[in-house]
N, C-alpha and C positions, 0 to 999 in steps of 0.2 A: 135235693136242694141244699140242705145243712150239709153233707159231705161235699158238697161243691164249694159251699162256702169258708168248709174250712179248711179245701187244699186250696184254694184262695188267699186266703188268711195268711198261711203256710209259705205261701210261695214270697206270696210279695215281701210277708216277715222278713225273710230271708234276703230279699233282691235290699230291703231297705241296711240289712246290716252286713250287706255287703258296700254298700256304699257309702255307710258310716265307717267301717274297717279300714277303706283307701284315705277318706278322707282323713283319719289319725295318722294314718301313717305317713300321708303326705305334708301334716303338721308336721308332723317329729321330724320327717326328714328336711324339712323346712327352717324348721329351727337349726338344728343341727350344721347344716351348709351356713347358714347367717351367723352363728355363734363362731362357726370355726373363723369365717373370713373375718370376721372383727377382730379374733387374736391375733389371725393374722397379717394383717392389717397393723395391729400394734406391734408386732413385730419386726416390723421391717417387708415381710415376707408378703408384697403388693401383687406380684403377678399370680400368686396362688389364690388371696384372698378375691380377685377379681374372679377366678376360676367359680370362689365357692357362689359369691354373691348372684354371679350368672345364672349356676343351678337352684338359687333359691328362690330366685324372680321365675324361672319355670315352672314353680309347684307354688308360687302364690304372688301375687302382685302387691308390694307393702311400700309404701313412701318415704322410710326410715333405711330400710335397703337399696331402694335405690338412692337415698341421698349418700348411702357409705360407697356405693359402685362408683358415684361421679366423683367424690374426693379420691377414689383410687384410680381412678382412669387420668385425674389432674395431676398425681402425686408419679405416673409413669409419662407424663405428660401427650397421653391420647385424649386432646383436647377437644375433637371433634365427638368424638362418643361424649365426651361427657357434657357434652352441649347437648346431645340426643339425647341424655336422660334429662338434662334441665327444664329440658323442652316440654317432654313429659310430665315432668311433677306441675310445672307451673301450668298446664294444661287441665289435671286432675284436678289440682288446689289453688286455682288464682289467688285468694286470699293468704295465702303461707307467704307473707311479706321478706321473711328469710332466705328463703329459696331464691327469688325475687335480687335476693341482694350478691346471693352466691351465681346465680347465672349475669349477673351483671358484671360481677367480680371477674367472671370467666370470660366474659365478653372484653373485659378490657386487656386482660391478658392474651387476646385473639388478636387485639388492637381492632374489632369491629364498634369502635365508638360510638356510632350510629346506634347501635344496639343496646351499646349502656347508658346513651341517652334515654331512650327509649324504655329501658327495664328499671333505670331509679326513678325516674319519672312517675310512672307505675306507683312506685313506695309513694315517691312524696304524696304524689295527691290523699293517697288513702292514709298515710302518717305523716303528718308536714312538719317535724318534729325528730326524724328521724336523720341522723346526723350522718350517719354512712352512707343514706342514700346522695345526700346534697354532695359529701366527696367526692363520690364515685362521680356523680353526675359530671361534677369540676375538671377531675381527672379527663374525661374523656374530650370534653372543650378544651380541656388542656393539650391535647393529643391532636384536635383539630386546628388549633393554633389558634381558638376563639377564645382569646386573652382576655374579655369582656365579660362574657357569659364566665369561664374559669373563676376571674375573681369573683364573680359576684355571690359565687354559689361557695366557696373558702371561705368568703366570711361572712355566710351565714350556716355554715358548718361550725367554724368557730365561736361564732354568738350561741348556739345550741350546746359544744361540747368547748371549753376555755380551755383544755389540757389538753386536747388532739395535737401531738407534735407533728405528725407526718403534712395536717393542714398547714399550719403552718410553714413549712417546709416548702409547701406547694405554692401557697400563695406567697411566698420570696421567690419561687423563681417567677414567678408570673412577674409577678414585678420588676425583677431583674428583667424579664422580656421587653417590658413596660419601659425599660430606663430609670426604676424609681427608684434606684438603688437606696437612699436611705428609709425609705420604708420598708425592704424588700430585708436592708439590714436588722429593723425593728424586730423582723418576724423570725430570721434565723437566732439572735438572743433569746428569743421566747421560747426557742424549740429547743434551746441547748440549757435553759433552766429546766425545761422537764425531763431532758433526758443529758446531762454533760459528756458524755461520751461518743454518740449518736455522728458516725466517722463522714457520713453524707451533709450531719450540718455544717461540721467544718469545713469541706470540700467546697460547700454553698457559699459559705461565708468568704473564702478564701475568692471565688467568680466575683467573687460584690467589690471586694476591695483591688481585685484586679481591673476590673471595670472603672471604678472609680479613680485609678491611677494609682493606688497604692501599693504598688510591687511586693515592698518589701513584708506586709503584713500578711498579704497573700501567699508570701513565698512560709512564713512561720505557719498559716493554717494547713497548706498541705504537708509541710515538715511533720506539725504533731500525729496528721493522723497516720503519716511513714511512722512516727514512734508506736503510736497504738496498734497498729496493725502495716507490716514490713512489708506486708502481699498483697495491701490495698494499689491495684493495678488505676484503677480512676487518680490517685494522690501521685504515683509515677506520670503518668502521663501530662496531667494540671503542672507539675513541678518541672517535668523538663520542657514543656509548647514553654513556658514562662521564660526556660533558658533564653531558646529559640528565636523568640521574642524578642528578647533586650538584646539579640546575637552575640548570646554567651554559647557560639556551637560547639568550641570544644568541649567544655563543662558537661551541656548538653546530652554530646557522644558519651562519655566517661559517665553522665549519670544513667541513660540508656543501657549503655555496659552492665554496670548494675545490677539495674531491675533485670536483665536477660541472664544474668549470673546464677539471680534468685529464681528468675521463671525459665526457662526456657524455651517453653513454650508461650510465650509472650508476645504474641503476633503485631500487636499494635506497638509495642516497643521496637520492633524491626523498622516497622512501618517507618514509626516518628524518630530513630536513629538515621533513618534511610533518608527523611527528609534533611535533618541535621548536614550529614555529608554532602548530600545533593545540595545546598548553598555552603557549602567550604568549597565546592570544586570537584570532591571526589567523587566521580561518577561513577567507577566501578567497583566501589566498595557501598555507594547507595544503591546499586542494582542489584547485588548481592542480597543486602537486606531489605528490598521489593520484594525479591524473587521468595527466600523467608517467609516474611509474611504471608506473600499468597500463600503458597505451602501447607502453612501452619494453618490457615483459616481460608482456603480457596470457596466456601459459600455465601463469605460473612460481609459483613456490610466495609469490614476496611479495605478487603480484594476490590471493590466498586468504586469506592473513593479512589483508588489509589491512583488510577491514569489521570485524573483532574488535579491531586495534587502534585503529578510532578508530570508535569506536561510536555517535558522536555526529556522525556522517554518512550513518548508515542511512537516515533520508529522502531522502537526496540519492539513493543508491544505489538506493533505490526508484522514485527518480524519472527510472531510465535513463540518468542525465549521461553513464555510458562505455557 
């Protein structure tokens, strides 16, 4: 009975440190796969550090790895996985308010609004005090074109945080939605005291005063931000519709010109050259630059615009030309 008991002993001794053995060493190599993706990761090197993060979620299930695998899946923009790990953390850790705010984040980025309603929501109830939740939240009524809910939740975002420029921001154009341009005006001032360089306020500010009928100050905000930045393609486009507008088309063309000089690949500048010539008359030098555009961006949202704005080239388009 004692020699039974102590190949017993013996045995099992054994079986248990062999299953202490795996288990270190599936630590180490756990570590090891997490460490390397994090470098690399900071390095630029994103499709590797996914590789590694992958194999370390195999040898252990950790809620810090999977939040580095979903900013690397976001950062190659495989949005759908990285909704599947969100899924999961916020599944594991309902309480991880953060995570909360990053799968929201991602949600609005998907443009499924419903969802980022849905996931700052969440935050607020359990932090009503929480300022990104109330933006995000804004954001996505913003998207739904519920200009009502949008404002209400901007500015109680900005009763919470006074220095949030991007609110600000948001709720000017709500406003501008709104028609309330000088309110809307209010707000873009505010965002250019916190941040004076910020190329989208100008751009904003520049819609307001065009809106409001002031051409000529609209025409000097998209100017400056062509000085700050010469490849800001939003500041090209605001600056010659504005030609277009007062039908300055030749100007127009030659500032079109331009910007395709600098870009080339400037699909939307084809586009809006394209319309340019299409009211001077020239039809086959506006089909030219249709045909361009599509070309250059045949999945993008100005190839789908394009037959409604010039409608007077539906035969062509029935006739296959792209």
């Amino acid at each position: 009975l004692l020699m039974g008991n102590f190949f017993t002993s013996l045995f099992s001794g054994n079986s248990e440190s062999a299953e202490e053995t795996k288990a270190k060493e599936d630590k180490k190599n756990f570590d090891i796969f997490k460490y390397d993706g994090i470098r690399a990761q900071k390095m630029g090197q994103v499709a590797y550090a996914i590789k590694c993060f992958q194999e370390a979620l195999k040898l252990q299930s950790d809620f810090e790895t999977k939040n580095y695998l979903a900013a690397a899946y976001i950062a190659m923009n495989q949005l759908e996985e990285a909704s599947l790990i969100y899924d999961q953390m916020v599944s594991e850790e309902p309480d991880h308010l953060p995570v909360w705010i990053s799968r929201a984040n991602l949600a609005y980025m998907m443009e499924r609004y419903e969802a980022v309603i849905e996931g700052s929501t969440h935050v607020i109830e359990a932090d009503d005090v929480n300022a990104n939740a109330f933006y995000l939240r804004a954001k996505a009524h913003q998207g739904l074109n519920d200009l009502i809910n949008a404002l209400a939740d901007l500015t109680r975002t900005i009763a919470l945080k006074d220095d949030f420029m991007e609110a600000y921001l948001s709720r000017a154009e709500v406003l501008l939605a709104m028609r309330q341009e000088a309110e809307a005006l209010e707000d873009v001032e505010k965002a250019l005291v916190l941040s004076p360089e910020e190329e989208g306020a100008y751009l904003l500010r520049g819609s307001i005063h065009e809106s409001m009928g002031d051409t000529e100050a609209a025409r000097e905000d998209y100017q400056y931000v062509l000085d700050l930045n010469p490849f800001n393609e939003d500041a090209y486009l605001k600056q010659g519709k504005l030609l277009i507008s007062e039908n300055k088309l030749a100007e127009a063309v030659a500032f079109f010109t331009e910007a395709i000089e600098l870009k080339p690949d400037f699909a939307k500048a084809y586009a809006e050259r394209g319309r340019a010539f299409n009211l001077q008359g020239k039809s086959t030098e506006a089909l030219e630059d249709l045909k361009q555009a599509i070309n250059l961006d045949p999945q993008g949202e100005e190839a789908k615009k394009l037959e409604g704005q010039h409608a007077n080239f539906d035969s062509l388009y029935k006739g296959g030309i792209f």
